[in-house]
C-alpha positions as CSV (number, residue, x, y, z in Angstrom):
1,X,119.8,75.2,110.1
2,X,122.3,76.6,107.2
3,X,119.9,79.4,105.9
4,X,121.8,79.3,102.7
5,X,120.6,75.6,101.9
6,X,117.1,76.5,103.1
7,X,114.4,76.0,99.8
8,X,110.8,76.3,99.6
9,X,108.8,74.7,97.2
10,X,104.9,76.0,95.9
11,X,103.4,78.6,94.1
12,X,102.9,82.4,94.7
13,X,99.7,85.0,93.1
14,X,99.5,88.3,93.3
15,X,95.9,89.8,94.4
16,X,94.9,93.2,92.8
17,X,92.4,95.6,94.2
18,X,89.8,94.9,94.7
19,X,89.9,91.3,96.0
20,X,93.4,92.5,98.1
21,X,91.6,95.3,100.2
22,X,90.3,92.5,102.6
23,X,93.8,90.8,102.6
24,X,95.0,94.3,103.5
25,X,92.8,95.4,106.7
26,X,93.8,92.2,107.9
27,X,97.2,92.7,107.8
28,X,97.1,96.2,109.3
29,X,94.6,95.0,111.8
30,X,97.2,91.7,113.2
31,X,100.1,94.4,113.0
32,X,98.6,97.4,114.6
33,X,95.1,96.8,115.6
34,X,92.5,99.2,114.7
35,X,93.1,102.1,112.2
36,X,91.7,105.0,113.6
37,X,89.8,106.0,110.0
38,X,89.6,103.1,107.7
39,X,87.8,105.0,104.7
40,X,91.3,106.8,104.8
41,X,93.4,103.8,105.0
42,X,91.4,101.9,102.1
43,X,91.9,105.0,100.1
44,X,95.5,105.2,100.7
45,X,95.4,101.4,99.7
46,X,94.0,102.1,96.6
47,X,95.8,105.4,95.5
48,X,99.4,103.6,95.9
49,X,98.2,100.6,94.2
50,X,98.3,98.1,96.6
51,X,98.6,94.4,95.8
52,X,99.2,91.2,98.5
53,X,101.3,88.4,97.3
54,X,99.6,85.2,98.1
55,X,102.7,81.8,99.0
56,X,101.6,79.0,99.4
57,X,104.5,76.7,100.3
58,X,104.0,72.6,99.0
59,X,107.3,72.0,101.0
60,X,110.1,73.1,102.6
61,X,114.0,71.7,103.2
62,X,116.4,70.8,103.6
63,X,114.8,68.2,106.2
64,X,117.4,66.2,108.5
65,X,116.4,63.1,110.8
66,X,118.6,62.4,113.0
């Protein structure tokens, strides 16, 4: 597939702490497994500010048949 012809169609939200801390140890945890302090990581999470941005794709194309 031509990448540069590649489009995606939907709609994206971006999830503030609180809500996002969940959203966040999964993520780490599918990466790299287990964090070896958590308390540490969630306050790490919430000193930088973290946020997860939410896609959720409607469609997607260009799609050929041959």
């Amino acid at each position: 597939m031509d990448l540069d012809k590649a489009r995606g169609y939907g709609h994206g939200r971006v999830v503030s702490l609180p809500e996002a801390m969940d959203h966040l140890v999964a993520y780490y945890r599918g990466i790299s497994g287990e964090h070896p302090d958590w308390a540490e990581y969630r306050e790490a999470m919430e000193r930088e500010r973290r946020v997860v941005l939410r896609i959720t794709l409607n469609r997607a194309g260009p799609d050929h048949h041959a």
